[in-house]
C-alpha positions as CSV (number, residue, x, y, z in Angstrom):
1,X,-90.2,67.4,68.7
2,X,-89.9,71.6,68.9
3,X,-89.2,70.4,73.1
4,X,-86.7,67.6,72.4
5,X,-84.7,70.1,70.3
6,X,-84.3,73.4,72.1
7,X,-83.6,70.4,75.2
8,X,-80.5,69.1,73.6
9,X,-79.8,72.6,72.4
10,X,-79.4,74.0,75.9
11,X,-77.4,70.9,77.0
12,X,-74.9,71.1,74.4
13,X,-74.3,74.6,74.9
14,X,-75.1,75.5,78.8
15,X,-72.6,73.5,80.7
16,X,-69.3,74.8,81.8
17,X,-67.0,73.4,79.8
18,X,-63.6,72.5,81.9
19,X,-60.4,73.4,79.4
20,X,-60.2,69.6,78.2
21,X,-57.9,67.5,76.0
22,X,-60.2,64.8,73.5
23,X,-57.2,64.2,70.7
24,X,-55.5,61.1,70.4
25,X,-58.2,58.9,72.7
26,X,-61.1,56.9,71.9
27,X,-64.1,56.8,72.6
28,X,-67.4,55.4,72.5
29,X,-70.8,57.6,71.7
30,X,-74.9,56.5,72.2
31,X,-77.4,59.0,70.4
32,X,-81.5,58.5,70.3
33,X,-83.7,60.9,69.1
34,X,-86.6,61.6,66.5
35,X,-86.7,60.6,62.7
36,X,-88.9,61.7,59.8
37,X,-89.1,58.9,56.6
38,X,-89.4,60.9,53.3
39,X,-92.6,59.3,51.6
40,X,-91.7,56.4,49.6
41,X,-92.2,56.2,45.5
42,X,-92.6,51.9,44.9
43,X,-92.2,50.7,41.3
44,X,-94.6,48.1,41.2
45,X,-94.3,45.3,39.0
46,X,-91.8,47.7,36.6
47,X,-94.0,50.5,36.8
48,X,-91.9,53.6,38.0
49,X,-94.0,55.8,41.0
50,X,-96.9,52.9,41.1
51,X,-97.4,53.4,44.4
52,X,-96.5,56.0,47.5
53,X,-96.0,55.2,51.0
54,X,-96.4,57.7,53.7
55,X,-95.0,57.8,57.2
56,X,-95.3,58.7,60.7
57,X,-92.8,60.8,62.7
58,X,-90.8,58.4,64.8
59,X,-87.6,57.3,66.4
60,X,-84.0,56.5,65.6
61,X,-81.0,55.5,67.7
62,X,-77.5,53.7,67.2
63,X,-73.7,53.7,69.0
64,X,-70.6,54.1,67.8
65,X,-67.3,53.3,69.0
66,X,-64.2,55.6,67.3
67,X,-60.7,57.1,67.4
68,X,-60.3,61.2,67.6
69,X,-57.1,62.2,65.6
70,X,-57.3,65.4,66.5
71,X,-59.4,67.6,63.4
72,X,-60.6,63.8,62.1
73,X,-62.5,61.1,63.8
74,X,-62.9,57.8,62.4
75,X,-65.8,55.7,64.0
76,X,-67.7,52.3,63.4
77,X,-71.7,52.8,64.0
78,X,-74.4,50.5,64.5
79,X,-77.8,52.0,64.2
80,X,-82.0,51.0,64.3
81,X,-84.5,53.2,63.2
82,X,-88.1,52.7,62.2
83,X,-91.3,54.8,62.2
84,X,-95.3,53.5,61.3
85,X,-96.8,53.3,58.1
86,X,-100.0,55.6,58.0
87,X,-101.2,55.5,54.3
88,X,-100.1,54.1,51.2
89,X,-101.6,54.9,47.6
90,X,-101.7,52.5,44.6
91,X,-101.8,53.5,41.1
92,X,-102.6,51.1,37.7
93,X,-100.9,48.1,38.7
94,X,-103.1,47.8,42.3
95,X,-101.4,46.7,46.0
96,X,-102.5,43.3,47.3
97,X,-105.3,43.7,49.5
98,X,-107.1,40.4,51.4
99,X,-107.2,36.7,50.0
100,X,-110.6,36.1,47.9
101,X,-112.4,33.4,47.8
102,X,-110.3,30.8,45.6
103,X,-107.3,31.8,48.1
104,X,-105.7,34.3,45.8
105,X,-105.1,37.9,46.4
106,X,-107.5,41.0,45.4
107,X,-105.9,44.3,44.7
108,X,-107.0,47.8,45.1
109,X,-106.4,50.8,43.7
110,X,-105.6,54.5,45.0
111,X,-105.3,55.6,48.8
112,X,-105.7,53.7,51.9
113,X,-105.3,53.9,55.5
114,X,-102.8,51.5,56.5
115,X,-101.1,49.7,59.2
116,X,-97.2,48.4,59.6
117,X,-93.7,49.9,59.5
118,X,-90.7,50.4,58.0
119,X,-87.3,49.8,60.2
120,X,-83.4,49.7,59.2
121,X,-80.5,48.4,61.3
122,X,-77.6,49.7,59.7
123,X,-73.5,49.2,60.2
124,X,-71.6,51.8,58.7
125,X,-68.1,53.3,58.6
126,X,-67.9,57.2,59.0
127,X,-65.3,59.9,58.6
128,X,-65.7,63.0,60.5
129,X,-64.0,66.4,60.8
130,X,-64.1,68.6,63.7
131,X,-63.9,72.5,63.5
132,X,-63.1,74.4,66.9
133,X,-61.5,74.2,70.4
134,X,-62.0,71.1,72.0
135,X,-62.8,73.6,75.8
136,X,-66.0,74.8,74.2
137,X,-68.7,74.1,71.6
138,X,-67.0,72.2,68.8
139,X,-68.7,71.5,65.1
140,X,-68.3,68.5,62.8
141,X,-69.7,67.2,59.8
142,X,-68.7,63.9,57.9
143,X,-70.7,60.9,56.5
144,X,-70.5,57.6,56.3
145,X,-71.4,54.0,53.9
146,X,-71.6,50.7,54.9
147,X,-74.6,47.7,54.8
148,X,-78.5,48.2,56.2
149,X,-81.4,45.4,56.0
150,X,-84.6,47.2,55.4
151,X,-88.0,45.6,56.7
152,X,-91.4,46.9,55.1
153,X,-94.7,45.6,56.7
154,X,-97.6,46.7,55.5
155,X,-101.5,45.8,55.4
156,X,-105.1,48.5,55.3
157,X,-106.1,45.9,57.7
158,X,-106.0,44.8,60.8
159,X,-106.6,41.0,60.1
160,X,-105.6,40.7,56.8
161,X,-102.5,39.9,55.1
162,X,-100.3,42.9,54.0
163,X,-99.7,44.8,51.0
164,X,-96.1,43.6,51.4
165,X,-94.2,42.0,54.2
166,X,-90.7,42.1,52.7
167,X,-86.5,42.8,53.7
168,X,-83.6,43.4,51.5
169,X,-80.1,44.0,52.8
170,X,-78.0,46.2,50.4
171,X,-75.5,49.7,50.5
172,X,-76.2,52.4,52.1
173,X,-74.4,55.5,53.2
174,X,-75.3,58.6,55.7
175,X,-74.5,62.8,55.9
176,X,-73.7,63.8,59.7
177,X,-73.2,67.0,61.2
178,X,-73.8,68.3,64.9
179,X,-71.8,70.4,67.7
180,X,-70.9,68.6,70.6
181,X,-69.4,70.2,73.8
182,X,-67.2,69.1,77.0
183,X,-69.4,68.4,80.7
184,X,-66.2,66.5,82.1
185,X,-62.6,65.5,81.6
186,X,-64.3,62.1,79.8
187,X,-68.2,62.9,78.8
188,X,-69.5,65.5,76.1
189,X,-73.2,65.4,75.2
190,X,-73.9,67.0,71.1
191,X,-76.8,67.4,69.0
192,X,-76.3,65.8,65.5
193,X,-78.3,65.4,62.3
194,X,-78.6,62.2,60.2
195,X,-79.5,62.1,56.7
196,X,-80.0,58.3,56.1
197,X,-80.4,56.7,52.6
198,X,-80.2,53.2,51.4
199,X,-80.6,53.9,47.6
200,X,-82.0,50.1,46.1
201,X,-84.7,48.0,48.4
202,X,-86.3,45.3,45.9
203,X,-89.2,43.8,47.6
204,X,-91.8,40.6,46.2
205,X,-95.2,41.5,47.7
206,X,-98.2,38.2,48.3
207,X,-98.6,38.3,44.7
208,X,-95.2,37.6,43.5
209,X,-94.1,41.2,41.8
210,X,-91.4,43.3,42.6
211,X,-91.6,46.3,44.4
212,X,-88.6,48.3,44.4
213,X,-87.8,51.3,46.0
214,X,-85.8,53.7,48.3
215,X,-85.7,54.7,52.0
216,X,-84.7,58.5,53.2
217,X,-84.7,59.5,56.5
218,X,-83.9,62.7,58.4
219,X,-82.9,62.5,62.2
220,X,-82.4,64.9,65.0
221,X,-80.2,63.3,67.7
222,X,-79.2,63.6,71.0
223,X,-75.8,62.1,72.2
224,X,-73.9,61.0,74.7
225,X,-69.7,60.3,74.5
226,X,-67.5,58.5,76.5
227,X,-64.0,59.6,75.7
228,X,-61.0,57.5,77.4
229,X,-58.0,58.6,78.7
230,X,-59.2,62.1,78.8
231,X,-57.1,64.1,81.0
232,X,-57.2,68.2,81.7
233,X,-55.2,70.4,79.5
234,X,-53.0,72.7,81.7
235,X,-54.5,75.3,83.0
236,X,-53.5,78.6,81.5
237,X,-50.7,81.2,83.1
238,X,-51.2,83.4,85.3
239,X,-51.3,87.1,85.3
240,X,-48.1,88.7,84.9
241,X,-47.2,90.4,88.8
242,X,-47.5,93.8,89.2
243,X,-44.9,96.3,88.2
244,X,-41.7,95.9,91.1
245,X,-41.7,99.3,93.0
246,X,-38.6,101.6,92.1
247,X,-34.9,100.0,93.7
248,X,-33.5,101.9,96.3
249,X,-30.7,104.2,95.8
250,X,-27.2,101.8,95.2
251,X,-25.2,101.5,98.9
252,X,-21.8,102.0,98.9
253,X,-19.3,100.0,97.1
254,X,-18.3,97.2,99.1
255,X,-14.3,96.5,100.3
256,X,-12.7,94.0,98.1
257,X,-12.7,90.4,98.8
258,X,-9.8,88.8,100.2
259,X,-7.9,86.8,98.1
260,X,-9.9,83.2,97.4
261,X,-8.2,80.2,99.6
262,X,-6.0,77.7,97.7
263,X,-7.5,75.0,95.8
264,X,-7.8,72.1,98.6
265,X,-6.1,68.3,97.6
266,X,-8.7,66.0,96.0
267,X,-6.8,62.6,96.7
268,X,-9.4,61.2,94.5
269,X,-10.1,58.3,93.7
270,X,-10.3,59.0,90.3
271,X,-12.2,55.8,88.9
272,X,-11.3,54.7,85.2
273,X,-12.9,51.6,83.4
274,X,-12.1,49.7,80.7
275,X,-13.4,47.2,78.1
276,X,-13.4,43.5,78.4
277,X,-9.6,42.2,78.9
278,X,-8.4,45.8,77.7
279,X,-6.2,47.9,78.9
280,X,-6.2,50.6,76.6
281,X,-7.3,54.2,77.5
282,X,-10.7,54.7,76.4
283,X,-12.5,58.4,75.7
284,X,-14.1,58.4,79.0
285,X,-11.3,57.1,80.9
286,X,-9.3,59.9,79.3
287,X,-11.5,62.7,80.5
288,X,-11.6,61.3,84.3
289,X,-7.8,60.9,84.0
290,X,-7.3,64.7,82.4
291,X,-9.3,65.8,85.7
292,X,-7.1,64.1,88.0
293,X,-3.8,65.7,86.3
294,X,-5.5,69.5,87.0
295,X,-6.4,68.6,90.7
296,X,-2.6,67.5,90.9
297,X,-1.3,70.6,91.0
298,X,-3.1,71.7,94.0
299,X,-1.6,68.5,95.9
300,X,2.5,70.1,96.0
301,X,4.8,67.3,95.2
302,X,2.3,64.4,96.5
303,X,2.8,60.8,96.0
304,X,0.6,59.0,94.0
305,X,-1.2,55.1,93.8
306,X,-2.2,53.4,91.0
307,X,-4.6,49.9,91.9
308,X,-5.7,47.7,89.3
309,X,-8.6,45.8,89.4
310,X,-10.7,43.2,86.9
311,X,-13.7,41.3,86.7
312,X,-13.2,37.7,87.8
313,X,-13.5,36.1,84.1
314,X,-10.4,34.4,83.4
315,X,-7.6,32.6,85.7
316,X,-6.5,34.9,88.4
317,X,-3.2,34.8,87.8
318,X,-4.3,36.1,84.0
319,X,-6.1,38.8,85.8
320,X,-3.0,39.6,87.9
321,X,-1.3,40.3,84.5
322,X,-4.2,42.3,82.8
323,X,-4.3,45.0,85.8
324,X,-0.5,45.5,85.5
325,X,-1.0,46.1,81.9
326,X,-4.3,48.7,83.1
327,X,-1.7,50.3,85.8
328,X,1.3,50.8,83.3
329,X,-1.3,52.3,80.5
330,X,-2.8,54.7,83.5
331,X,1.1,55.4,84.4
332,X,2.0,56.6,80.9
333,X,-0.6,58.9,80.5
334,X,-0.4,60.6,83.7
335,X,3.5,61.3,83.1
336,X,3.2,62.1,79.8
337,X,1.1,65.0,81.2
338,X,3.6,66.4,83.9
339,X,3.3,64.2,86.6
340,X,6.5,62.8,87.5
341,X,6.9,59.3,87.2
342,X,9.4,58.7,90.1
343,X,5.9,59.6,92.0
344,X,4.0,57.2,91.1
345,X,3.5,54.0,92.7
346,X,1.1,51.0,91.6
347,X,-0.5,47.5,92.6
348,X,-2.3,44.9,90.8
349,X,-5.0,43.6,92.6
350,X,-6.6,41.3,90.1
351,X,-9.9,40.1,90.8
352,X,-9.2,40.3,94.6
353,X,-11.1,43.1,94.8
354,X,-14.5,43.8,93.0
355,X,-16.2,46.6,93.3
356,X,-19.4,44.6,92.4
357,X,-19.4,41.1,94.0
358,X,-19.8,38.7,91.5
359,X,-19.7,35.0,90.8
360,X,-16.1,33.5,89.6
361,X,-16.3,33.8,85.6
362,X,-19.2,36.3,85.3
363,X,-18.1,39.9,83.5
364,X,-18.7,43.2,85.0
365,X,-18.1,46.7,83.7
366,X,-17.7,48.0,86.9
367,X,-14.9,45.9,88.4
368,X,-12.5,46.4,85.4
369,X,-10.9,49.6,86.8
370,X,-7.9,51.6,88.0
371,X,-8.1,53.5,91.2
372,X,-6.1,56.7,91.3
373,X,-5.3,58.3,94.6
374,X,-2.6,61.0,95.5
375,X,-1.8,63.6,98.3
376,X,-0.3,63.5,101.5
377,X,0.0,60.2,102.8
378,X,-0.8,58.3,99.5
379,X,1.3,56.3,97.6
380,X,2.7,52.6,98.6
């Protein structure tokens, strides 16, 4: 046992441990490892303490699958442990010993050798907190409750019947606490202690009488952890560079610039949209449309081109109509912004056009539009 501990010791606590991120994942866990039953008080037939069963050192292991929150884990655990009976000792009321002659059962009194086990297979529910950096050695402690079936065989022979061959399945709930540590960017391997107790086991031995009684065990476990989704936390900065060396003396001023070029003409387009069978200017539209009225005053005393455009829902000499009424709203905002309306010049192209080909009848946003163009050579 003093090997199997300083062994899960120095792999919980010797590997590297790669800067890793375990929140917010779950994972799944196996642990195996030795168990110690505390010696069992029975009340025989009423009588409290009648008897005591004693215990080997033996063996417990389980799996778990859970969800890491970050400083909580939440987990669901299935578990077996068992260890061999080595003596039991019976007080006043006397243990079934060995059928006698008329088939019935003898009894005997005080301490026997014996032969037989005790085993548990347990489901519980367990809440765990974790303290520390999930890149290094991390604690936790937490318990659990849930449902174990407790089986107790016993017999101080080898041929006869035993003392009691019994289950009972009833509450039971757990202390944990361990460390655990990183190997990979998915596996961490722990050391964790289990302080198992299912409180009420009520038992008939051959004769008929109750025995009731306890079970307490104490485990030292080594596990193994599957975490998925695990992925690398960044990895940290880098040293700050060294201190730049001293600038060199400031060179002489330089000559001024000359004077920036004029603004070139942007003929555009200037693409508005509008809503279904609209024509009014919306917020956007108003904004593209502001744009083109600044760029116009680069462009001299340029002509300018209004087309309208719509989707192809609706007859197409409706959608003749609606891109007048789309031209004549673009018209009145650009000349009630300076731009002379004797310049402006504009065609309705309906759906003739589309800027996304569509079938006749289907609606799209991007073919109800005006086109704005102006500059030297634009216009009708």
């Amino acid at each position: 046992m003093r090997k199997l501990v300083i062994g899960m010791a120095m792999a919980s606590t010797a590997l590297a441990s790669p800067a890793l991120a375990r929140d917010g994942q779950w994972y799944i866990q196996g642990d195996g490892g030795v168990m110690i039953v505390e010696d069992q008080d029975l009340d025989v037939n009423g009588v409290a303490g009648d008897a005591t069963a004693d215990y080997g050192t033996d063996y417990d292991f389980g799996a778990a699958v859970g969800y890491d929150f970050g400083w909580f884990r939440m987990e669901a655990e299935a578990s077996y442990r068992a260890a061999d009976l080595d003596q039991v000792s019976s007080g006043t009321e006397g243990l079934a010993l060995n059928p006698s002659a008329s088939g019935g059962f003898n009894t005997f009194v005080g301490p026997r050798e014996a032969l037989g086990e005790v085993n548990a297979l347990s489901f519980m529910l367990n809440g765990l907190f974790d303290f520390g950096d999930d890149d290094g050695v991390q604690g936790f402690v937490g318990g659990g409750a849930g449902v174990a079936r407790v089986d107790m065989d016993g017999r101080v022979n080898a041929n006869g019947p035993g003392v009691w061959d019994d289950s009972d399945t009833g509450f039971a709930w757990q202390i944990l606490a361990g460390i655990r540590a990183p190997i990979s960017d998915s596996w961490d391997v722990g050391l964790k202690y289990r302080y198992f107790n299912a409180p009420d086991v009520n038992l008939v031995d051959p004769l008929g009488r109750s025995i009731d009684t306890d079970l307490t065990t104490h485990s030292l476990l080594g596990s193994i952890t599957y975490n998925f989704g695990g992925e690398e936390a960044p990895p940290p900065p880098p040293p700050p560079p060294p201190p730049p060396p001293p600038p060199p003396p400031p060179p002489p001023p330089p000559p001024p610039p000359p004077p920036p070029p004029p603004e070139p003409c942007n003929t555009g387009p200037y693409i508005v949209f509008f809503d279904f069978d609209k024509s009014d200017i919306t917020a956007e539209a108003a904004t593209i449309l502001n744009n083109a009225v600044t760029a116009y005053a680069n462009c001299g005393t340029a002509s300018v081109m209004l087309a309208g455009h719509t989707d192809r829902a609706g007859t197409v000499k409706y959608n003749i109509g609606l891109a007048e009424r789309r031209n004549a709203s673009v018209r009145s905002y650009l000349s009630g912004r300076g731009i002379p309306d004797g310049r402006i010049t504009s065609e309705a192209f309906g759906e003739s056009q589309p800027r996304v080909p569509t079938a006749d009848g289907v609606r799209e946003a991007q073919n109800r539009r005006v086109e704005v163009t102006y500059g030297p050579g634009s216009g009708m």
